[in-house]
C-alpha positions in Angstrom: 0.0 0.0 0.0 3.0 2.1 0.0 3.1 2.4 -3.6 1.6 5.6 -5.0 0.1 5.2 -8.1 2.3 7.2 -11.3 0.1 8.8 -14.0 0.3 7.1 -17.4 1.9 9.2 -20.1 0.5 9.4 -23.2 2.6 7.8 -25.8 2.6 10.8 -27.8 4.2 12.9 -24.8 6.5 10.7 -24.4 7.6 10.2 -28.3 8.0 13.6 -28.4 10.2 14.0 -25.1 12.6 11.6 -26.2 12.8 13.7 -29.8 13.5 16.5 -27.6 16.4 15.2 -26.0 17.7 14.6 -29.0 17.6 18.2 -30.1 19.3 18.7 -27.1 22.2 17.1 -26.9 22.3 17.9 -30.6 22.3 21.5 -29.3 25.2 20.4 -27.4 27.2 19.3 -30.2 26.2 22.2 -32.3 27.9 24.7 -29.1 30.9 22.4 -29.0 31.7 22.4 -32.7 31.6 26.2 -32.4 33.5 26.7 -29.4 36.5 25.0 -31.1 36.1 27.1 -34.2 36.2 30.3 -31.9 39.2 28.0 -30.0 40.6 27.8 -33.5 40.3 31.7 -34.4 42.0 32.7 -31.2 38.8 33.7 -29.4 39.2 32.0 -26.3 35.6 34.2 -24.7 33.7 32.8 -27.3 34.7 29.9 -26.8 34.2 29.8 -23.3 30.7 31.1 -24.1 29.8 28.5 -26.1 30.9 25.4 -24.1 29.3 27.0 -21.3 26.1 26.9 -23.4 27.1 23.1 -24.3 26.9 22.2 -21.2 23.5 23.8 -20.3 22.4 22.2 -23.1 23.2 18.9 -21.8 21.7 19.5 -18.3 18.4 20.4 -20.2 18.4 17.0 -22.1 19.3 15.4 -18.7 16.6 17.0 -17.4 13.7 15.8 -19.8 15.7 12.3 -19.3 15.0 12.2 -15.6 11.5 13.6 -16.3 10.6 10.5 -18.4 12.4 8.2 -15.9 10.3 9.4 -13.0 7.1 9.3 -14.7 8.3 5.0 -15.5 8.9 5.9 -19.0 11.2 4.3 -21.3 14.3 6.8 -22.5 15.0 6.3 -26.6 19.0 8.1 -26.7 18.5 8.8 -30.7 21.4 10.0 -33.3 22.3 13.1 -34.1 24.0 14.5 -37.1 27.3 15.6 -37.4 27.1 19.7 -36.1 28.6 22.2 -38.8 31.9 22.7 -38.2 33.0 26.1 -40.4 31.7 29.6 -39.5 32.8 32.2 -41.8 33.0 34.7 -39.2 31.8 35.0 -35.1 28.4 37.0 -36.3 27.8 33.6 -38.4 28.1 31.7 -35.6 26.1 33.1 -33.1 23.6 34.1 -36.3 23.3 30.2 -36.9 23.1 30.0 -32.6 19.9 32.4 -32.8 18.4 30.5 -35.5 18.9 27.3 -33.4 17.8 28.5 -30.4 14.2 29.7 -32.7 13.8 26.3 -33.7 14.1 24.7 -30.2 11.7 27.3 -29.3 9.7 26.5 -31.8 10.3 22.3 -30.9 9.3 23.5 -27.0 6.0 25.4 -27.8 4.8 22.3 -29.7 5.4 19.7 -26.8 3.7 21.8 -24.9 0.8 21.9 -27.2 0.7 18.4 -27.1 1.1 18.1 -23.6 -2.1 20.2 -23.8 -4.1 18.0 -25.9 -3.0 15.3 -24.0 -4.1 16.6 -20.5 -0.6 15.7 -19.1 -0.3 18.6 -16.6 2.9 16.9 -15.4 5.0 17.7 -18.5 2.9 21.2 -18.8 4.7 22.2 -15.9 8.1 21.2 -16.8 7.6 22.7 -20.3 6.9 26.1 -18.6 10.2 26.0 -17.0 11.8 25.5 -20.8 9.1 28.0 -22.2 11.3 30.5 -19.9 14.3 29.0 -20.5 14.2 29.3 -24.5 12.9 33.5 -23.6 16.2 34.2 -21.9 18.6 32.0 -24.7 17.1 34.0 -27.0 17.1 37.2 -25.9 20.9 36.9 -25.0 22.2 35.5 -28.0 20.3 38.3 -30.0 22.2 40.2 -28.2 25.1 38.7 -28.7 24.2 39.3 -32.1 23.2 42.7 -32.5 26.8 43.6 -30.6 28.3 41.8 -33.2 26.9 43.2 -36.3 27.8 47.1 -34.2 31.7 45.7 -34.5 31.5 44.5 -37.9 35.5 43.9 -39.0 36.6 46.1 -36.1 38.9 44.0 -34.2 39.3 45.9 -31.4 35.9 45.5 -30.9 35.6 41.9 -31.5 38.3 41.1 -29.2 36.8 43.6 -26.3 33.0 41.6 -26.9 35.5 38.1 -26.8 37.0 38.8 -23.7 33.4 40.0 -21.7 31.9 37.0 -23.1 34.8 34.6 -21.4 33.4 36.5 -18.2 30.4 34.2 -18.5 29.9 31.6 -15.6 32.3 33.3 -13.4 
């Protein structure tokens, strides 16, 4: 009589969890590929910056992970493709970072549809948290963004927008 009874997730939900975790660790592997291409351009803040946001990326795959795990759900670890691995110039990269961040929103917003339609309050919750999570990722990379596109091929510029980026996490 201990036991306490564990909603049943909807197949659907939980489908669509484990093809977000995939799009998170993908996320992941996108960051890393661009932190060594900043590593490799002699931008050591950006690079920073970016495994930084690898890793967060990571804990938010581990989180939906652990989600499904406490509900009794299976966990499907799917592919992912090889990340790009050449950025013409940092305002490319974190351009291609914005854009990735607008399709994960995008990816969030419609699990939590479906978490709607499927009446599983559980996962509605946990999406909010991401829901708030994708507002601030994308707010700071467009900024990122916008400073970049104010430095355009001044160096001295990039290099002082490297160095407060390295700042990050400290």
């Amino acid at each position: 009589m201990g036991e306490t009874a564990q909603t049943p997730m909807k197949g659907a939900v939980s489908e669509a969890i484990n093809e977000q975790i995939k799009h998170e660790f993908e996320s992941a592997y996108i960051y890393l590929s661009m932190a060594a291409s900043f590593e490799e351009a002699s931008l050591p803040g950006m690079a920073r910056w970016m495994r930084h946001q690898s890793e967060e990326e990571l804990e938010h795959g581990k989180k939906f992970m652990n989600f499904l795990l406490d509900r009794g759900e299976h966990v499907r670890l799917l592919g992912i493709d090889q990340p790009p691995d050449s950025f013409r110039t940092p305002l490319d990269a974190f351009e291609q970072a914005l854009e990735h961040e607008k399709f994960i929103t995008g990816r969030i917003h419609e699990l939590y549809e479906l978490a709607v339609r499927e009446n599983d309050y559980p996962a509605q919750v946990l999406l909010q948290w991401f829901i708030e999570e994708q507002v601030e990722e994308e707010q700071m990379t467009s900024e990122i963004v916008d400073r970049l596109r104010l430095a355009g091929d001044d160096g001295s510029a990039i290099l002082l927008l490297d160095r407060e980026l390295g700042e990050r996490g400290e």
